[in-house]
C-alpha positions as CSV (number, residue, x, y, z in Angstrom):
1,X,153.9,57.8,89.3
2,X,152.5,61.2,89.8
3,X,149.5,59.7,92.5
4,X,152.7,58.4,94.4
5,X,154.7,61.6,93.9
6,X,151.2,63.7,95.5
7,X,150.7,61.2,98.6
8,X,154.4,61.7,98.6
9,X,154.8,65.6,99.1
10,X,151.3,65.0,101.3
11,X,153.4,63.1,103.5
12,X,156.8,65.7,103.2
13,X,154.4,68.7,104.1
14,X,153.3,66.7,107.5
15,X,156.6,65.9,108.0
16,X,157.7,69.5,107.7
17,X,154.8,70.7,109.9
18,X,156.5,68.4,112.8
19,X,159.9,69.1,112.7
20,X,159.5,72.7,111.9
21,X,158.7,73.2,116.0
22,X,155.1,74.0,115.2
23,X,153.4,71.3,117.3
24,X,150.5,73.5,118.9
25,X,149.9,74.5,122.7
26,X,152.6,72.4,124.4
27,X,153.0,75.3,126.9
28,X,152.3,75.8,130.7
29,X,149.4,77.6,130.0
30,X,148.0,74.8,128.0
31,X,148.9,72.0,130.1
32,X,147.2,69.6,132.2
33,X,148.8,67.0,134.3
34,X,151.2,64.2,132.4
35,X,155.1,64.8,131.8
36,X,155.5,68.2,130.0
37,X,156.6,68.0,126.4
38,X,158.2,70.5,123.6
39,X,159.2,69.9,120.3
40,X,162.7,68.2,121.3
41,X,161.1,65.7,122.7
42,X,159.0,64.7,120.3
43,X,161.6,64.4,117.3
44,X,162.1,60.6,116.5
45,X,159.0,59.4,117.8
46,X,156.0,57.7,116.9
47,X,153.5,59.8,118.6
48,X,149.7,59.5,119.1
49,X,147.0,62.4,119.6
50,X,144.2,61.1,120.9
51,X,141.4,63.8,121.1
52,X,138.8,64.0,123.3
53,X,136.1,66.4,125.7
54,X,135.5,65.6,129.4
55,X,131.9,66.2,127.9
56,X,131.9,63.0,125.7
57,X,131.3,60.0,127.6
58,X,132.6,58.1,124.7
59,X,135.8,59.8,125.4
60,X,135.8,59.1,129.1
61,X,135.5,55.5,128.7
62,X,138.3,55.8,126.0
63,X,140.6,57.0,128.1
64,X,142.0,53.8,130.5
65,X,142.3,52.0,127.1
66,X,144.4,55.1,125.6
67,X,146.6,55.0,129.3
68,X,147.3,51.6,128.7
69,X,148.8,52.0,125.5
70,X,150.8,54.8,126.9
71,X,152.1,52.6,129.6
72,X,152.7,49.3,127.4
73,X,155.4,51.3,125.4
74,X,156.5,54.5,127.4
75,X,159.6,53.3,128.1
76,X,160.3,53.2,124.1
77,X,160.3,56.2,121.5
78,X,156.8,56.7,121.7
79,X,154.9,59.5,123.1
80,X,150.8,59.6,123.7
81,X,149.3,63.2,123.6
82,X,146.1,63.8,125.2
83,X,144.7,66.5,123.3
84,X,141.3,68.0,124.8
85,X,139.0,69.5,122.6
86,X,136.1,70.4,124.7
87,X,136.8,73.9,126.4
88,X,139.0,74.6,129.1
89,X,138.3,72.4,132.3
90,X,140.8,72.4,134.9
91,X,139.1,70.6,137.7
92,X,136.9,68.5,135.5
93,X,139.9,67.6,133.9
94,X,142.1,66.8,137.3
95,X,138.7,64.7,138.1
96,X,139.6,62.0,135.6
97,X,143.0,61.9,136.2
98,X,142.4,60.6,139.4
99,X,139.6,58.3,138.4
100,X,141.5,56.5,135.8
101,X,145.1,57.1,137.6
102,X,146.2,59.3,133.4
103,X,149.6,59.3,133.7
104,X,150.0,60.1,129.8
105,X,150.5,64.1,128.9
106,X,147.1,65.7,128.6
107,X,147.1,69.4,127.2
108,X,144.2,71.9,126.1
109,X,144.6,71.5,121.8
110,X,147.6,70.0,121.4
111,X,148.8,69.1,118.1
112,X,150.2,69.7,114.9
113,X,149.4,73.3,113.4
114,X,149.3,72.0,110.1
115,X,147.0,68.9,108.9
116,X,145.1,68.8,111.9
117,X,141.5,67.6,111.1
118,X,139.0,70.4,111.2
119,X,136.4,69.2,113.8
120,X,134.8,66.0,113.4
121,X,132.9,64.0,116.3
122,X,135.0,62.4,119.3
123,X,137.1,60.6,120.6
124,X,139.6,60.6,117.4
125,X,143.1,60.0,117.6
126,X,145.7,60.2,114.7
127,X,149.4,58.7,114.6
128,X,152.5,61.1,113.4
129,X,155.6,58.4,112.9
130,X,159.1,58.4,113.7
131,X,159.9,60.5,110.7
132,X,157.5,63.4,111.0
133,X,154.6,62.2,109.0
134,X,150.8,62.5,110.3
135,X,148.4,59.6,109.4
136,X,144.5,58.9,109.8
137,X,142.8,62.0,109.4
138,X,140.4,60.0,106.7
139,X,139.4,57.8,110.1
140,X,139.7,55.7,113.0
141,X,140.8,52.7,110.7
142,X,143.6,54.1,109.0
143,X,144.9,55.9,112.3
144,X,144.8,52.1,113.8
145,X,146.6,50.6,110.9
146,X,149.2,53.1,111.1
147,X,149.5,53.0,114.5
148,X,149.8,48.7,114.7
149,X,152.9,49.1,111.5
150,X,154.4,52.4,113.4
151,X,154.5,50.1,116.9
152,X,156.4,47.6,115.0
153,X,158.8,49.4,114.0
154,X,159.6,51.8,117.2
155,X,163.3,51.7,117.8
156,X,164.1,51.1,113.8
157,X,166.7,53.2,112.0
158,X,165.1,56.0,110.7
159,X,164.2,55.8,106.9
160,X,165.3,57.2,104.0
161,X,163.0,56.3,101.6
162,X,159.5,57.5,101.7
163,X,156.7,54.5,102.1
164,X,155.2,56.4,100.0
165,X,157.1,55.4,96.9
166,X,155.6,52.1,95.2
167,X,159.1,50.6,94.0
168,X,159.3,48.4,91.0
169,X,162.7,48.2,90.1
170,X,164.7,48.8,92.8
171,X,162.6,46.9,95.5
172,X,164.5,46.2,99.0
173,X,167.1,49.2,98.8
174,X,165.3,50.8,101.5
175,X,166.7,47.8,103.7
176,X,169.9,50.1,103.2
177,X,169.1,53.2,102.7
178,X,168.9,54.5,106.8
179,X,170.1,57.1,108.8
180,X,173.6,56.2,110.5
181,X,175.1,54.2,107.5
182,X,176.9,55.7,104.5
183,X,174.4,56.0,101.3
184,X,177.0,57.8,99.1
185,X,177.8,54.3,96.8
186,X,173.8,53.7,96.4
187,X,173.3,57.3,95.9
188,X,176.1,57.3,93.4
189,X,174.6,54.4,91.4
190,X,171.3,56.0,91.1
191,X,172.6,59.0,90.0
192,X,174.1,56.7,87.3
193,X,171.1,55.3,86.7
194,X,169.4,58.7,86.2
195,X,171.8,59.5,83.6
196,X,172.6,56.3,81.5
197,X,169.5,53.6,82.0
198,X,167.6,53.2,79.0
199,X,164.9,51.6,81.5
200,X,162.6,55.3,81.5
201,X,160.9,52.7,84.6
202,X,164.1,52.7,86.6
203,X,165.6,56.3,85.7
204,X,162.3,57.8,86.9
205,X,162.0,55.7,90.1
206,X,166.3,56.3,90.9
207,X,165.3,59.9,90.6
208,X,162.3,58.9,93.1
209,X,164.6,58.0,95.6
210,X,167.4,60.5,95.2
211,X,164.7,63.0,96.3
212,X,163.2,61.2,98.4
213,X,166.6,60.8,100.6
214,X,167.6,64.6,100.0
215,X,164.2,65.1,101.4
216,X,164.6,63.2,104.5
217,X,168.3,64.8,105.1
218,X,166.5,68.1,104.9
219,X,164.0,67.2,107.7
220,X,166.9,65.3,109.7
221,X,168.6,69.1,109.6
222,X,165.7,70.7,110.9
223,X,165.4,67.8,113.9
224,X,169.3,68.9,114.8
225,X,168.5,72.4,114.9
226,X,166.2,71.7,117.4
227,X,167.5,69.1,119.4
228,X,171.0,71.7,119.2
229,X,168.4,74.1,120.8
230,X,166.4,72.1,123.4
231,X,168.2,68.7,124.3
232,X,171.8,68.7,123.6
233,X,172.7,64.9,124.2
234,X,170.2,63.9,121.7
235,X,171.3,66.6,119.3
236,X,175.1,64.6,119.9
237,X,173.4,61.7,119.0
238,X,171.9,61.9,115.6
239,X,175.1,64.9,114.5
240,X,177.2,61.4,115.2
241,X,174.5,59.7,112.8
242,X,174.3,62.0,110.2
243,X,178.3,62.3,109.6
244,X,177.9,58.3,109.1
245,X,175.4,59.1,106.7
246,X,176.4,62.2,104.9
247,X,180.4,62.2,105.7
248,X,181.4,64.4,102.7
249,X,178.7,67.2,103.1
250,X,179.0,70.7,104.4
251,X,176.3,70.2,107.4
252,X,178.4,67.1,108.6
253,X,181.6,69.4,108.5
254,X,179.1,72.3,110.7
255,X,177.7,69.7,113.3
256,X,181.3,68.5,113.7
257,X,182.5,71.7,114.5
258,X,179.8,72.2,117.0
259,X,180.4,69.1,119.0
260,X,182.5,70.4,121.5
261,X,179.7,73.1,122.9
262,X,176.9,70.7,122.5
263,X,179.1,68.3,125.0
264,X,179.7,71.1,127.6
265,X,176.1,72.1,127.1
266,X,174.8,68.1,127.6
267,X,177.3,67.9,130.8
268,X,175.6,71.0,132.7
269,X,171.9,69.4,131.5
270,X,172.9,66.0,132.7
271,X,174.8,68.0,136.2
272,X,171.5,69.9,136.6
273,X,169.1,66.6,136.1
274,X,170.9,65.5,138.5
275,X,170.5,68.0,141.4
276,X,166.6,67.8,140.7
277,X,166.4,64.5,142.2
């Protein structure tokens, strides 16, 4: 229990590092060529970082397989980050955009601030999934693992329930436990469970998960204070999500209340959008 617990708050501290706006260099000065990104629009996704040097020839011949996973599933919640490592290169850079026709964002060290890998030999490319969390920083193989199981599940209810936990007795409530549907009656019954089981197996792992969910509804706030900030529609979305989930809770009372901006605020986004094209 206390290895799961550790990979666990591993996992939470990633998670943090993501939603907590601290994904590195996605400014002007830093970019490239590629859509341009910021935190907003990276909240909910599984995203990969693949980096790489315009001095690795490795790299290079990396990159139309890296644009072709960008374009299989770009028009799903998934975002590829070229992050290059080698040095700033404008022109050199612009050079193999054209070669290999890179339509996938490409900025000077992007990434997260926190968990990064500290140098290591190119190309490498890590996955961070829909909820926040970074995997394979130990190596290419875990990175692809993840990244095959975070595929699958693009467009999946968020989860509650860390993977992290190893359930015994209570196998198949993660099923249930997602973002946008009521959890208070589970919740209620672990809480129970907690309290009353004689089972010290399923008191400890119903405590697992009751922290495990309060820890997800604390990362879900910080993605609404962002989207609230940066993309207002989206924001509209998951505050309509989270008052499913958590009806009876303060925040769903606060988000409530701030509806009616974040709709004005979406409707002069959406007007402006509009007058771009």
């Amino acid at each position: 229990m206390k290895k799961t617990l550790l990979a666990a708050a591993f996992c939470l501290a990633a998670a943090f590092a993501a939603r907590a706006g601290i994904w590195a260099c996605l400014d002007d000065e830093n970019w490239y060529s590629g859509p341009k990104l910021d935190d907003s629009l990276l909240i909910g996704k599984v995203v990969v970082v693949y980096e790489w040097s315009v001095n690795s020839e490795e790299c290079e011949l990396l990159l139309p397989r890296i644009e072709a996973v960008w374009q299989s599933f770009r028009s799903k919640p998934f975002m590829v980050i070229g992050s290059h490592r080698g040095g700033r290169a404008k022109d050199l850079i612009a050079e193999k955009v054209k070669k290999y026709h890179l339509t996938f964002p490409i900025y000077e060290r992007a990434g997260l601030l926190d968990g990064e890998p500290k140098g290591g030999d190119y190309p490498f490319f890590y996955v961070v999934d829909s909820r926040g969390r970074a995997y394979g920083f130990s190596g290419v193989n875990e990175a692809t693992e993840k990244l095959t199981s975070a595929i699958a599940q693009i467009g999946a209810p968020i989860p509650l329930v860390s993977e992290e936990l190893e359930l015994k007795r209570h196998k198949g409530i993660e099923k249930k436990l997602v973002f946008g549907k009521n959890v208070a009656q589970i919740v209620k019954q672990l809480q129970k469970e907690v309290q009353k089981s004689k089972d010290k197996v399923v008191a400890e792992e119903a405590g697992d998960i009751i922290t495990s969910i309060e820890e997800a509804k604390m990362a879900i706030d910080k993605d609404i204070e962002i989207l609230c900030t940066n993309n207002p529609a989206d924001a509209i979305k998951m505050i309509n999500m989270y008052v499913k989930t958590w009806p009876k809770s303060n925040e769903a009372a606060e988000y409530k209340a701030k509806l009616p901006e974040l709709k004005i605020a979406a409707a002069e986004a959406k007007k402006k959008g509009s007058k771009k094209k």
